[in-house]
Every structure is written in structure tokens, then in C-alpha cells.
MDAnalysis code that builds the backbone (N, CA, C; Angstrom):
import MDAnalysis as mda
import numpy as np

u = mda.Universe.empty(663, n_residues=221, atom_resindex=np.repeat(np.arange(221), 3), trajectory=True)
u.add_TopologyAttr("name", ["N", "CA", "C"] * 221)
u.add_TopologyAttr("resid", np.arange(1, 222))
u.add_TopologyAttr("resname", ["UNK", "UNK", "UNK", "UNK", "UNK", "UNK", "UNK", "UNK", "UNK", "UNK", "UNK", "UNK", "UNK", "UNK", "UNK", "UNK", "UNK", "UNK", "UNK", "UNK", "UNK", "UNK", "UNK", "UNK", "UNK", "UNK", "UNK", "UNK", "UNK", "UNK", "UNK", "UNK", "UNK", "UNK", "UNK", "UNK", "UNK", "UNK", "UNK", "UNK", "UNK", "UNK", "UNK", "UNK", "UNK", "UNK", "UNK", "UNK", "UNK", "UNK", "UNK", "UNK", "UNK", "UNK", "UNK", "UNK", "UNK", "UNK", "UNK", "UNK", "UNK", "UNK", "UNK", "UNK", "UNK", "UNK", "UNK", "UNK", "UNK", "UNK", "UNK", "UNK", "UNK", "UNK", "UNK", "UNK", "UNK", "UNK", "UNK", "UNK", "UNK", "UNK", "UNK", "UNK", "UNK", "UNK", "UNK", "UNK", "UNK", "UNK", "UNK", "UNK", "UNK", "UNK", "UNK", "UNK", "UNK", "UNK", "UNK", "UNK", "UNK", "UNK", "UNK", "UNK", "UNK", "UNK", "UNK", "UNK", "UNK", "UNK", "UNK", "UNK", "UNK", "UNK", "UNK", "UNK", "UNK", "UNK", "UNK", "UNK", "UNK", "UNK", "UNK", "UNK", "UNK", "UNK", "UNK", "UNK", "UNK", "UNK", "UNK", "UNK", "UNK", "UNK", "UNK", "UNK", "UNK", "UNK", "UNK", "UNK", "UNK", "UNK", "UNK", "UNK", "UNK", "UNK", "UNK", "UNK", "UNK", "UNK", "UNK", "UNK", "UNK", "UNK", "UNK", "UNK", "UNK", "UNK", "UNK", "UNK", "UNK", "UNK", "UNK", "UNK", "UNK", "UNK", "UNK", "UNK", "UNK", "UNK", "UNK", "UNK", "UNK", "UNK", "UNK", "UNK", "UNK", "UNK", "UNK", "UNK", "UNK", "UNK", "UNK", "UNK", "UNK", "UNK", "UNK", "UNK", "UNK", "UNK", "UNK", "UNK", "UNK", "UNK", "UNK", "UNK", "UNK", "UNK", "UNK", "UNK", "UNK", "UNK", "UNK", "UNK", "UNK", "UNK", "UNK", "UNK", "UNK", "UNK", "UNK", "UNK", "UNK", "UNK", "UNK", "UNK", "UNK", "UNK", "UNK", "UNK", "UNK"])
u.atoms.positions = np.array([
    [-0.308, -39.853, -98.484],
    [0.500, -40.399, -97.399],
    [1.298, -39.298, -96.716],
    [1.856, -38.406, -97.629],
    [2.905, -37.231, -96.752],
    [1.907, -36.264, -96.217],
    [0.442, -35.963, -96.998],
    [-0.585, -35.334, -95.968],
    [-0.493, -35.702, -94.455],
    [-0.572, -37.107, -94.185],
    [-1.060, -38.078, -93.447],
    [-0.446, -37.724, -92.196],
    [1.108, -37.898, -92.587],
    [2.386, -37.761, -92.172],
    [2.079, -36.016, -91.418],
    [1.749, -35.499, -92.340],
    [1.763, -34.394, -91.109],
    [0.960, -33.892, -90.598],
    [-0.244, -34.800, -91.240],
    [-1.318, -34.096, -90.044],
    [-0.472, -35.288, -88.331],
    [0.144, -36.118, -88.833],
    [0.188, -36.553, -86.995],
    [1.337, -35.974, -86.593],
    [1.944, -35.330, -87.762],
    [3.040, -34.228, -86.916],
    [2.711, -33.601, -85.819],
    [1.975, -32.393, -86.549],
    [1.510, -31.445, -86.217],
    [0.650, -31.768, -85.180],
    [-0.349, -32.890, -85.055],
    [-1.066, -33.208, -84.072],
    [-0.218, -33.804, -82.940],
    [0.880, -34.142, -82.783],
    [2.444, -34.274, -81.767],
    [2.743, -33.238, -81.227],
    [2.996, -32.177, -82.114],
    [3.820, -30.578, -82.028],
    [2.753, -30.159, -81.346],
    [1.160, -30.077, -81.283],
    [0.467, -29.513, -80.653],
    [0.285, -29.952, -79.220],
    [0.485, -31.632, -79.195],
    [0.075, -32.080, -77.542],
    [1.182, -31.590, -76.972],
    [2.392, -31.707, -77.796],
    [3.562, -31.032, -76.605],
    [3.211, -29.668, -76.071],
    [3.266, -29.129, -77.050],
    [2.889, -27.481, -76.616],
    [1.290, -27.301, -75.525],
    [0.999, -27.742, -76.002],
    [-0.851, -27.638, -74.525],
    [-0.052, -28.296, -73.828],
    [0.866, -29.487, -73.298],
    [1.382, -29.879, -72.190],
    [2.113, -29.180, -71.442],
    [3.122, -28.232, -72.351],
    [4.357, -27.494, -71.876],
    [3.145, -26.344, -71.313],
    [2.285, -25.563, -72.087],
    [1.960, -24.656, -71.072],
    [0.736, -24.581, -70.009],
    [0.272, -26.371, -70.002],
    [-0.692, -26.717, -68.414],
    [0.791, -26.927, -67.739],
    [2.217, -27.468, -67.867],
    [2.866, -27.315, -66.505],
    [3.587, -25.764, -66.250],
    [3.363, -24.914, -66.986],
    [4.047, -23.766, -66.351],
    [3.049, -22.850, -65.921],
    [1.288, -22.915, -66.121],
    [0.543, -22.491, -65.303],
    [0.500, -23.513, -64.434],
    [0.723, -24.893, -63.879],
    [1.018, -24.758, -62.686],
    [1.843, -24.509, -61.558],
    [2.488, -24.085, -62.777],
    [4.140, -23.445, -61.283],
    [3.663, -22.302, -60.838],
    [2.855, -21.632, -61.562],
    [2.691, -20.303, -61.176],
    [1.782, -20.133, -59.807],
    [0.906, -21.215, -59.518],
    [0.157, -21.592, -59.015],
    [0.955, -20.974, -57.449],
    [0.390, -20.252, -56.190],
    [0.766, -20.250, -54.968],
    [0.597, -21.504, -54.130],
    [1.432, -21.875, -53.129],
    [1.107, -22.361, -51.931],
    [0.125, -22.217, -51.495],
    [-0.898, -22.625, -50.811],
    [-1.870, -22.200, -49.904],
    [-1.150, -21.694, -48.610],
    [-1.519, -20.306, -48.355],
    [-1.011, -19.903, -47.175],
    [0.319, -19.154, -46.985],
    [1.037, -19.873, -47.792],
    [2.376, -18.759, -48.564],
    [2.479, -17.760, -48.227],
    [1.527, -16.712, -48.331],
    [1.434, -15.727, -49.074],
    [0.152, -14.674, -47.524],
    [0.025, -15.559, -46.866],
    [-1.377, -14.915, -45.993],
    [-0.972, -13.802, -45.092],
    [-1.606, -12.810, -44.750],
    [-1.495, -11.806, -44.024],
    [-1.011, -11.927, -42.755],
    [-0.007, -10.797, -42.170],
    [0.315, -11.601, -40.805],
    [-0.429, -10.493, -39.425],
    [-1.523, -9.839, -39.980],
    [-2.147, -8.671, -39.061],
    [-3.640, -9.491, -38.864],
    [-3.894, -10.949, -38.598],
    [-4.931, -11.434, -37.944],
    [-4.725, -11.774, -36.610],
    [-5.479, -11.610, -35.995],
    [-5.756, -10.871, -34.352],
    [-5.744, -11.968, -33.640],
    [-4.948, -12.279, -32.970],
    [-4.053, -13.366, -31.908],
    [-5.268, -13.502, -31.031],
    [-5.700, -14.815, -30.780],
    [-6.503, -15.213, -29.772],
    [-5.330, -15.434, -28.725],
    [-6.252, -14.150, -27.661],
    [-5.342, -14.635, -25.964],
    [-6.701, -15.290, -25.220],
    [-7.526, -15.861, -25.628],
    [-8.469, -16.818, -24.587],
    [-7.818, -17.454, -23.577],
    [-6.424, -18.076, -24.025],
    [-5.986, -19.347, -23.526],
    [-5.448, -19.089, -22.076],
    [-4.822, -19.411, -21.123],
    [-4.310, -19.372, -20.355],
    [-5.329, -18.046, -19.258],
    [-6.758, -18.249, -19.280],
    [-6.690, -17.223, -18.605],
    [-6.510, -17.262, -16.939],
    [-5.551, -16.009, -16.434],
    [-5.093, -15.944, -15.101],
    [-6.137, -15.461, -14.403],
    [-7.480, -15.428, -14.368],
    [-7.970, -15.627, -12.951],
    [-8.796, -17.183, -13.439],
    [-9.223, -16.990, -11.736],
    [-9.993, -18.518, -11.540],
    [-11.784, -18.037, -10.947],
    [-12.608, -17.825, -11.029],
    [-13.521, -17.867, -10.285],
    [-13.198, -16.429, -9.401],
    [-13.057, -15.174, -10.516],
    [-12.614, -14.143, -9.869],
    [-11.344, -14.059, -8.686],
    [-10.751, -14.944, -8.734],
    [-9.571, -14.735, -7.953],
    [-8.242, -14.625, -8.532],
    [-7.395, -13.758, -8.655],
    [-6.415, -13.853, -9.362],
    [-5.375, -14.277, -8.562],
    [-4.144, -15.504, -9.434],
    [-3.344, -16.130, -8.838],
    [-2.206, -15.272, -8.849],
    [-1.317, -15.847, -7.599],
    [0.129, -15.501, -8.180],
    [0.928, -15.318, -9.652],
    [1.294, -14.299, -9.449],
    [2.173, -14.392, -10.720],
    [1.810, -14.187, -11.736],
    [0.558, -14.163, -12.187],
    [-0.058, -14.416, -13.451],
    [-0.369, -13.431, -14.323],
    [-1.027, -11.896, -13.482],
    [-1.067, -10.643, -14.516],
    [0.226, -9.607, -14.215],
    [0.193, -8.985, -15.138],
    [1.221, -7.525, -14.683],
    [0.744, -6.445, -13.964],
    [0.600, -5.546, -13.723],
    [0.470, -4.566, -12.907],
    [-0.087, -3.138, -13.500],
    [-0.191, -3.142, -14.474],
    [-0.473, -2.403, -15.239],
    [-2.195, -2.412, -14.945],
    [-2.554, -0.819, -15.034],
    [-3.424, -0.266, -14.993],
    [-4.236, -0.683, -13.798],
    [-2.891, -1.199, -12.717],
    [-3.349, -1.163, -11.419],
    [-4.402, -2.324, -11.050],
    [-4.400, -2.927, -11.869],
    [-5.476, -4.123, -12.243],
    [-5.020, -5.133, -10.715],
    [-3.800, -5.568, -10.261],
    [-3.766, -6.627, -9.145],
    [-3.995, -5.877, -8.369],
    [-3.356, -4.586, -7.809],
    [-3.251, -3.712, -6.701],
    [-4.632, -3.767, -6.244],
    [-6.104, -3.633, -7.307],
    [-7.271, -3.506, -6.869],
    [-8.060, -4.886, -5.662],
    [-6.695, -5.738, -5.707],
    [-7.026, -6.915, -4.635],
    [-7.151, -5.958, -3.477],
    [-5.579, -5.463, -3.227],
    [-5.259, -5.054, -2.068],
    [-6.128, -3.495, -1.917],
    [-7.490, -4.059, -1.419],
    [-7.948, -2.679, -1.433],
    [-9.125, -3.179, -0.457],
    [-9.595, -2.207, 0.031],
    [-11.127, -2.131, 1.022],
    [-11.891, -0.753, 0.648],
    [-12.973, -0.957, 0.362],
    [-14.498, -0.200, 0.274],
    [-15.327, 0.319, 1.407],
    [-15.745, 1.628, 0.750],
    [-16.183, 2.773, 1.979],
    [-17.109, 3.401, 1.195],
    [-18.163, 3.545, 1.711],
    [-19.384, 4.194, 0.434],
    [-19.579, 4.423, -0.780],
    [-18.886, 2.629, -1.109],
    [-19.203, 2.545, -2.786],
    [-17.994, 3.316, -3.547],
    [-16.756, 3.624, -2.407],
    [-15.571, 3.614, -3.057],
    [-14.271, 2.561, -3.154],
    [-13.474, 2.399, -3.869],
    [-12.594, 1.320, -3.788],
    [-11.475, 2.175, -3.485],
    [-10.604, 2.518, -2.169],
    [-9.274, 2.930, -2.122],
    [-8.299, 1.729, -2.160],
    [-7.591, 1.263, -2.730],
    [-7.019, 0.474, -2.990],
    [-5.277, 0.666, -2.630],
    [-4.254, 0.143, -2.403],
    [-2.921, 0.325, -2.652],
    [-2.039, 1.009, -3.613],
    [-1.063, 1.835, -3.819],
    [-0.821, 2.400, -4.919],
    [-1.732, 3.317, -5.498],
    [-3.135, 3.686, -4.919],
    [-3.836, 4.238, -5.772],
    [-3.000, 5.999, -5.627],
    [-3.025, 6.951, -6.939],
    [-2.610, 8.309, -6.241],
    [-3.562, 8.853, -5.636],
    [-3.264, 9.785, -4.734],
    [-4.489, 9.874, -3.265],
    [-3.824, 11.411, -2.734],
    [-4.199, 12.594, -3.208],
    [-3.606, 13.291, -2.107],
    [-5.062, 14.045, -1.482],
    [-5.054, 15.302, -0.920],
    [-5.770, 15.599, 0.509],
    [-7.320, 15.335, -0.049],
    [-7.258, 16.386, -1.340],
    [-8.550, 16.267, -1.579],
    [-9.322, 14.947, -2.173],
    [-8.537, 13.897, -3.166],
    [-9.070, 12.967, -3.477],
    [-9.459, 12.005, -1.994],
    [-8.662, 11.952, -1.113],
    [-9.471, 11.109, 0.193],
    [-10.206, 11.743, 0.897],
    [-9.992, 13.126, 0.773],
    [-11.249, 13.310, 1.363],
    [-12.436, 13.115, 0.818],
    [-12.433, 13.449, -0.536],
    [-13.912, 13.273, -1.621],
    [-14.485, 11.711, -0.995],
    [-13.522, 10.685, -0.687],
    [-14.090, 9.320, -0.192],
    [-14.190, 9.071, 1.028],
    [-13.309, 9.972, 1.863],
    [-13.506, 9.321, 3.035],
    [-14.069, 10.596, 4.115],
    [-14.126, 11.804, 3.607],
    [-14.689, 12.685, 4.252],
    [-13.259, 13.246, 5.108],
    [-13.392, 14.213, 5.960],
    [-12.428, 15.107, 6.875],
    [-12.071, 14.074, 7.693],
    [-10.909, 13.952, 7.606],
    [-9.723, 13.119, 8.704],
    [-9.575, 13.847, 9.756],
    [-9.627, 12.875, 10.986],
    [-9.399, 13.484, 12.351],
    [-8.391, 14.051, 12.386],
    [-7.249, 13.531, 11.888],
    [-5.968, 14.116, 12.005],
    [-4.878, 14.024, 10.512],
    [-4.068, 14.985, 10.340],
    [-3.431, 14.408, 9.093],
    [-1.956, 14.787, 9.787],
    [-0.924, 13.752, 9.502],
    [0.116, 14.492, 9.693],
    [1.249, 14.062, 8.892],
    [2.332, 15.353, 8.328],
    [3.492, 15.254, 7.652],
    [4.366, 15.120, 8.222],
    [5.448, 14.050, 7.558],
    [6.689, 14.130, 7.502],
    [7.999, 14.018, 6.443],
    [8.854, 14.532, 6.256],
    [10.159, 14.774, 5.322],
    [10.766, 13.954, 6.137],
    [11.234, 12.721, 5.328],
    [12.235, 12.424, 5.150],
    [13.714, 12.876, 4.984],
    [14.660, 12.881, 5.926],
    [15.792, 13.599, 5.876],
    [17.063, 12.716, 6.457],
    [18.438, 12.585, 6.259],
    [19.367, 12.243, 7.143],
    [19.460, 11.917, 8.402],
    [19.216, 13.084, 8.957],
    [19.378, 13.451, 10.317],
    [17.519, 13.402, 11.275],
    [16.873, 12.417, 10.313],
    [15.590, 12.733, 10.967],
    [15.546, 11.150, 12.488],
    [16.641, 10.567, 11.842],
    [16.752, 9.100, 13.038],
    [15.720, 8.099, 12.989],
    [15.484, 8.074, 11.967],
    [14.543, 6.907, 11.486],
    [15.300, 5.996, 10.139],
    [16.462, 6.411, 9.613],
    [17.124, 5.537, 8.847],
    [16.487, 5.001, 7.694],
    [15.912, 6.037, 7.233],
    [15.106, 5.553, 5.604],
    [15.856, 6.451, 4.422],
    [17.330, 5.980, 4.654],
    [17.904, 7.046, 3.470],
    [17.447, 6.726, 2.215],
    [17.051, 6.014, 1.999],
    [16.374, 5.815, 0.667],
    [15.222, 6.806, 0.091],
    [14.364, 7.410, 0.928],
    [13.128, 8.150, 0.992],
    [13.654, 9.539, 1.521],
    [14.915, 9.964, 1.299],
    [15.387, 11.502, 2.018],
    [15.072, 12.206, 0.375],
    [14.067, 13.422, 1.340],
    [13.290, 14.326, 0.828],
    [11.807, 14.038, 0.078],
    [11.579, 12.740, 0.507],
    [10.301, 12.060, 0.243],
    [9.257, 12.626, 1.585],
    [8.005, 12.813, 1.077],
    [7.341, 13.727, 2.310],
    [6.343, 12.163, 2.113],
    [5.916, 12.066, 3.761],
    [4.843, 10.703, 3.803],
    [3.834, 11.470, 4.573],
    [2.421, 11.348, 4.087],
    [1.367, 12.029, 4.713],
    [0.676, 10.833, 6.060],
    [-0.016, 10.917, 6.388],
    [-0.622, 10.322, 7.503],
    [-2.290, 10.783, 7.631],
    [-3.236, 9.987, 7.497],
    [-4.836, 10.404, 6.935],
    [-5.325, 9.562, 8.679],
    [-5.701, 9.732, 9.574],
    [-6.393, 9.081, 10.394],
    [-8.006, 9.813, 10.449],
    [-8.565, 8.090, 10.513],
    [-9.932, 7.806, 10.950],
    [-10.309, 7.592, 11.833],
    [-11.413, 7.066, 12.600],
    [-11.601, 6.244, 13.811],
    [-11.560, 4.701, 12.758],
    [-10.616, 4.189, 13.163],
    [-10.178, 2.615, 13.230],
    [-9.846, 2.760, 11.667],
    [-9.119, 3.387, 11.108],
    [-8.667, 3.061, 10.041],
    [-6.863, 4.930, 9.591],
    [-6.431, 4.634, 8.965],
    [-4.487, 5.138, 9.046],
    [-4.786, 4.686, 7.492],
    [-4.916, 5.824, 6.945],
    [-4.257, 5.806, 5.254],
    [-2.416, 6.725, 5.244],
    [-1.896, 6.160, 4.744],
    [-0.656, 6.560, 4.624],
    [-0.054, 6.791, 2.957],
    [0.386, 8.118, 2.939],
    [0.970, 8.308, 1.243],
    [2.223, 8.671, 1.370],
    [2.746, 8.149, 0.188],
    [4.380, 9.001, -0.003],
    [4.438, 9.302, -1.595],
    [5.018, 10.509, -1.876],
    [5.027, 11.197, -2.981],
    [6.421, 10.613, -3.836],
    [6.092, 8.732, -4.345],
    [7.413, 8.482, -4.748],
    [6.718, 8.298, -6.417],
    [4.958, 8.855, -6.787],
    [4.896, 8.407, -8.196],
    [5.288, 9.330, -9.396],
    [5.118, 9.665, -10.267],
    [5.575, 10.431, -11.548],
    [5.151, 11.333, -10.907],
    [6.571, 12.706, -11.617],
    [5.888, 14.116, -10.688],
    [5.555, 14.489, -9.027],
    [6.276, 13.214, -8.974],
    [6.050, 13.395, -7.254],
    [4.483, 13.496, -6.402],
    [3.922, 12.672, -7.124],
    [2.355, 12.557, -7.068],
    [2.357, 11.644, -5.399],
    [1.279, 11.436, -4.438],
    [1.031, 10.761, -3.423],
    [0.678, 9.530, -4.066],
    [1.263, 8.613, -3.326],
    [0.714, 7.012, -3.527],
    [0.487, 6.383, -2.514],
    [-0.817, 5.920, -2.226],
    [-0.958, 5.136, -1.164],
    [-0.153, 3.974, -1.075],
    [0.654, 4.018, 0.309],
    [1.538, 2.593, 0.646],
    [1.473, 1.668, 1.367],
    [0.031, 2.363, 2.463],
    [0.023, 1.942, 3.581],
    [-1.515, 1.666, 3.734],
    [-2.336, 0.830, 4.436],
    [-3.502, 1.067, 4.956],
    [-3.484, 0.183, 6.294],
    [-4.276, 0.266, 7.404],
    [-4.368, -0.102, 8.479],
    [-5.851, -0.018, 9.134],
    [-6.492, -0.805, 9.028],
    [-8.005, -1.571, 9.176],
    [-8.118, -1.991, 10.569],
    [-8.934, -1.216, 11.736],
    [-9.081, -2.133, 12.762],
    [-10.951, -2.035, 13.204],
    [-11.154, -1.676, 12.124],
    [-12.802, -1.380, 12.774],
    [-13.614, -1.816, 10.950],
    [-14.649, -1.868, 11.442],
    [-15.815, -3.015, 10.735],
    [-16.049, -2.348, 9.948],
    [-16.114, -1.256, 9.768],
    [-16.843, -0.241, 8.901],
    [-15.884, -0.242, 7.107],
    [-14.692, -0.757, 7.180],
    [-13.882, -0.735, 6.134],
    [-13.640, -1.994, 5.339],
    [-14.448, -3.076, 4.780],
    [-14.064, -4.583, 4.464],
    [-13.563, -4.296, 3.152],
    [-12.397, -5.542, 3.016],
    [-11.556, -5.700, 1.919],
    [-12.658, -5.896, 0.746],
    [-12.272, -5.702, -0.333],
    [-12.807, -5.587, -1.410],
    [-13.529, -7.377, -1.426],
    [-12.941, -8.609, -1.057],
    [-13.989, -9.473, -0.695],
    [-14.867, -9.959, 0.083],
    [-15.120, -8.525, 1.131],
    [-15.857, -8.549, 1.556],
    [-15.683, -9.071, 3.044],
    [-14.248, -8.875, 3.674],
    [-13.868, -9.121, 4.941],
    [-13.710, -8.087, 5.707],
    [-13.892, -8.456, 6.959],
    [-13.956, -7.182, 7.596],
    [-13.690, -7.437, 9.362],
    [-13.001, -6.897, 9.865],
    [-12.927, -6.930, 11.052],
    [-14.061, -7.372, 11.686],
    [-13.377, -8.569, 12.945],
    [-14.626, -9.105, 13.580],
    [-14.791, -10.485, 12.857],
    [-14.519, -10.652, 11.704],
    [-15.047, -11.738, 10.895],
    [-14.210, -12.894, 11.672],
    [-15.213, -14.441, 10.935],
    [-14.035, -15.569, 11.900],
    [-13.168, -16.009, 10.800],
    [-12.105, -16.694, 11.246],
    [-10.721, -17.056, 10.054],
    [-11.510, -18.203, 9.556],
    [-12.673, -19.049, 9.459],
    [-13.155, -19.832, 8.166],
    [-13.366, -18.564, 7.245],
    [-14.251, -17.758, 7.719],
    [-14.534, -17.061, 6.608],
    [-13.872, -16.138, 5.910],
    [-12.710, -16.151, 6.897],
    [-11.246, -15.274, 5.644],
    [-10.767, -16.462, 4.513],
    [-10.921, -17.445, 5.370],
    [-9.797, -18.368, 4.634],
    [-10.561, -18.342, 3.329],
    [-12.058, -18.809, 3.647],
    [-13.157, -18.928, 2.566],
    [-12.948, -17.841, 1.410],
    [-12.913, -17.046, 2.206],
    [-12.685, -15.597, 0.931],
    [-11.302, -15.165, 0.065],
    [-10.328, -15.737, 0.910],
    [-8.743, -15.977, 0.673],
    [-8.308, -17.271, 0.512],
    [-8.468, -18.324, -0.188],
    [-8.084, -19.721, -0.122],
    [-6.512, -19.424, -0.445],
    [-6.059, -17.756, -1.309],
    [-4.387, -18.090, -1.478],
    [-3.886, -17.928, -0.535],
    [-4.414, -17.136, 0.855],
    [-3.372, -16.726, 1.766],
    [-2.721, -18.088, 2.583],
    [-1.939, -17.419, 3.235],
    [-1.246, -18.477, 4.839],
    [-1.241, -18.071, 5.857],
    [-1.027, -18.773, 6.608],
    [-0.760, -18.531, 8.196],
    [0.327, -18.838, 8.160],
    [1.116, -17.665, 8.486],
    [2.428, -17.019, 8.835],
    [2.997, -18.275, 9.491],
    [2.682, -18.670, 10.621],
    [2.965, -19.767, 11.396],
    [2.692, -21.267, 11.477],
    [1.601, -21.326, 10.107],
    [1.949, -22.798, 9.575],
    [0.576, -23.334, 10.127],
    [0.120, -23.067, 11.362],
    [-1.253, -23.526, 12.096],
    [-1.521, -22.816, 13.144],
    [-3.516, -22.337, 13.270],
    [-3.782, -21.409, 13.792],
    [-4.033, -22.452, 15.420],
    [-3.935, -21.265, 15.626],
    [-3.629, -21.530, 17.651],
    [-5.032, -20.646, 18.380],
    [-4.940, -20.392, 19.324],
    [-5.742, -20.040, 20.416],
    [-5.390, -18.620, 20.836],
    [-4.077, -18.626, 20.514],
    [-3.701, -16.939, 20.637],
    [-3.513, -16.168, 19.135],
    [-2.622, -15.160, 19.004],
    [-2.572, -14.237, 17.934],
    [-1.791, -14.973, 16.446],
    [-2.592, -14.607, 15.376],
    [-1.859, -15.264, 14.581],
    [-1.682, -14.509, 12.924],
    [-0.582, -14.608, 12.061],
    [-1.082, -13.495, 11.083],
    [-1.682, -14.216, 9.557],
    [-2.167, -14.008, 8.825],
    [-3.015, -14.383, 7.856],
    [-2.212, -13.885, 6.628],
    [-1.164, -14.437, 5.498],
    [-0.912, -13.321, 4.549],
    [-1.141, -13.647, 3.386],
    [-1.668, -12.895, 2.659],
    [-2.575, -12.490, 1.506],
    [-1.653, -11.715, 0.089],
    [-0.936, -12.541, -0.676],
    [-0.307, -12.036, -1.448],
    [-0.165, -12.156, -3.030],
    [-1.010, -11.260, -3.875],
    [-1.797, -11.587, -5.092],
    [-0.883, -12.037, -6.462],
    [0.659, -10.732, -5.815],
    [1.400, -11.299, -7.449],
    [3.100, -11.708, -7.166],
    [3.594, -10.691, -5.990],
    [4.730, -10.603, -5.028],
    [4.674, -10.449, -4.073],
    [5.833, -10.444, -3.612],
    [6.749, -10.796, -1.899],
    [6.595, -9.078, -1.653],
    [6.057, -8.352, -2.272],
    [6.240, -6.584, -2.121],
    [4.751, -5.880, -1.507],
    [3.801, -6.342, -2.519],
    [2.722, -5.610, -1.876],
    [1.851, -6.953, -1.639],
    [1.414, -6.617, -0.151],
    [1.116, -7.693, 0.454],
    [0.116, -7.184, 1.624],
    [-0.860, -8.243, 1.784],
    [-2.102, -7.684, 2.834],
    [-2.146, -8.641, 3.627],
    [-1.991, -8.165, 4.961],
    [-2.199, -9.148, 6.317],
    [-2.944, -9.338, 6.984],
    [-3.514, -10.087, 7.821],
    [-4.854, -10.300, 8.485],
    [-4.481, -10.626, 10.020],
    [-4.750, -10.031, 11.176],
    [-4.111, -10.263, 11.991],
    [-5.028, -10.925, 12.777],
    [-4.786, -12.195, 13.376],
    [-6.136, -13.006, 13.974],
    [-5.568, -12.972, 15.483],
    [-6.779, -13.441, 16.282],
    [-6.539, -13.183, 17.483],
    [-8.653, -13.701, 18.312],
    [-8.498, -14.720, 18.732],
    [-9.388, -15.488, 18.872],
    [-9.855, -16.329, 18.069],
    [-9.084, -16.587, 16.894],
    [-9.824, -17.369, 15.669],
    [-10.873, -15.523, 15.032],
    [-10.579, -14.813, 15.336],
    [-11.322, -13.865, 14.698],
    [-10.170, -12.793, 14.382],
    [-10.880, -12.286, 12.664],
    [-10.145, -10.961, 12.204],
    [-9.594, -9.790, 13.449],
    [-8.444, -9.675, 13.603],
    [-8.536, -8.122, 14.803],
    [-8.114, -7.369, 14.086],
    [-7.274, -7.071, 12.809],
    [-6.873, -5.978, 12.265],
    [-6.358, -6.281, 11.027],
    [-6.647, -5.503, 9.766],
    [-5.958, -5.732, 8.400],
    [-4.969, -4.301, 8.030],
    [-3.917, -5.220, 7.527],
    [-2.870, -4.205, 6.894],
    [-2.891, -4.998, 5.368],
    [-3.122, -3.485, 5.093],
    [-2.548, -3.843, 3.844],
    [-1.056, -2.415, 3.178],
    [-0.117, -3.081, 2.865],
    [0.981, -2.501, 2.734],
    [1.918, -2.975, 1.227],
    [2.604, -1.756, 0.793],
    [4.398, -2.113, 0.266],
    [5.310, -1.935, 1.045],
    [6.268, -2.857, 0.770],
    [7.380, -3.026, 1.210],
    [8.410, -2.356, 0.637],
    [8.915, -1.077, 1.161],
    [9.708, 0.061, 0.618],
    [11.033, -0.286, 0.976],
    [12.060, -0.646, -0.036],
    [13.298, -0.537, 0.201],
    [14.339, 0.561, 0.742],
])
């Protein structure tokens, strides 16, 4: 009988003990996920800012010149674009010998009232029907194109507009721009084309229901 007695002791003393240590291997046990790495690679699929190759307002940064390449027109399979750096020899490599080039310094006393740009030199590139314009405001005082001025066929915007064209087929190619004036008329009217800001901005100047001249420009404080 006192055998008896302890074999169901001992067979007690043992279930406790296998019980006590299945619950403290499961404490040890992790969370799922607890514990997971935080260097897995962020899906940016979502939100993407263009539409059908058109990029909206607002939507990318500026970096690596990526919007600026809106504001741009093509010339033998080159893209000069806005902002691009540009001095004698890089436009010429694209656009060949300019009829005319001409400098000016910015100064006080020059009576044009751009104290902001005193001792800023702005170059001047003329074509037949086309005015590239630089000012040396990038790192190092590098040329940046600020200016362009489009009045002949030979230069179409990077979608493919081009002087001469009719305003369906700007609008077609520009569904973001406006008319300056709300509704096109019978006389002159302007078209504006503006990819991320109120700063660099490309205009279309109509005049018969047809393209007569594109600017594309910044707006220098």
C-alpha cells in the first residue's frame, strides 16, 4: 500500500514538473513579427504622379531636372530644355553657330532695375526664329538656361508642338494648360502651360486660333 502511495506521488510530482516546463517554453516563444527586420524595401508603386506620360501639378520634385524636361523643345534629336546648364560651346554642339550672341552684366547703374542679378552676366544665343537666353545664377556660377523664345516651326516642344500648329491640337497635347483669358477669341490669345509652379512656366501665344510663338521661361525675382 505505501509502495502504491508513492508510485502516485511521484507520478503527481512528475505531471507538475512536464507542465511547469511546457509553460515556460512557451513564454519563450516570440511574437510573430516582433522581432522582423526594418531594411525591407518600401513599395513606392502607389500614388504614381504621371498619367499617360503627362505629369501633373505638384506631384514630382525637381530633382534631376526631371519636370524642367516638360519645358523644353527638340532640334536634331536634341532636348534643350529650361534650367538646362548651357554655355557657348554646349549650344553650339546642338544648335550649331548663332547668328548673334550678346552679353550683358548686370549692374546698379545699368537702368534696367534687376538689383537682384547685379554682377550676374545674361548671355543672349540668337537663331533665325528662335533667342536662347542664360544667366550664370547655378553652382560655380555655371550658365542656366532661363529663357527660350520659339517663333518658327523648325523648334517643337518636346510634345511635339510647334509653331503654326492649331489650338485643338495644343490643347490636345496640353489638356493642363489655360487660356489666360478664360475663352479663345478671334484675335490674340495666350495659352499657359505650367507643369509643377507659378515659376517656370511655358506660354503659347495664339493668334488666329493658331500657335504664333512659344515662350518658355523662369520667373526671376
Amino acid at each position: 500500500m505505501r509502495v502504491f502511495r508513492k508510485i502516485v506521488i511521484m507520478t503527481i510530482i512528475l505531471s507538475v514538473c512536464l507542465m511547469a516546463f511546457a509553460g515556460c517554453s512557451k513564454s519563450e516563444v516570440k511574437t510573430p513579427g516582433g522581432n522582423q527586420s526594418t531594411d525591407q524595401p518600401t513599395d513606392h508603386s502607389e500614388g504614381n504622379p504621371t498619367d499617360g506620360g503627362i505629369i501633373k501639378e505638384g506631384t514630382i520634385e525637381k530633382d534631376g531636372n526631371v519636370i524642367l524636361k516638360q519645358l523644353a523643345f527638340v532640334y536634331q534629336g536634341n532636348t534643350i530644355a529650361l534650367s538646362d546648364i548651357a554655355d557657348d560651346q554646349k549650344i553650339e554642339s546642338m544648335l550649331g553657330k548663332a547668328d548673334e550672341v550678346k552679353t550683358h552684366t548686370y549692374s546698379p547703374d545699368d537702368g534696367l532695375n534687376m538689383d537682384q542679378l547685379d554682377g550676374r552676366t545674361e548671355k543672349q544665343y540668337r537663331y533665325p526664329g528662335l533667342v536662347i537666353k542664360t544667366l550664370d545664377i547655378a553652382e560655380n556660377n555655371e550658365p542656366l538656361i532661363f529663357q527660350i523664345e520659339i517663333t518658327d516651326s523648325n523648334y517643337p516642344t518636346v510634345r511635339n508642338i510647334k509653331v503654326g500648329d492649331t489650338f485643338e491640337k495644343l490643347q490636345e497635347a496640353y489638356p493642363e494648360g489655360n487660356l489666360t483669358g478664360g475663352e479663345l477669341t478671334d484675335e490674340e490669345d495666350d495659352f499657359r502651360y505650367e507643369p509643377v509652379n507659378y515659376v517656370d512656366v511655358m506660354t503659347f501665344q495664339i493668334k488666329n486660333k493658331k500657335v504664333e510663338s512659344i515662350r518658355i521661361y523662369t520667373m526671376i525675382d
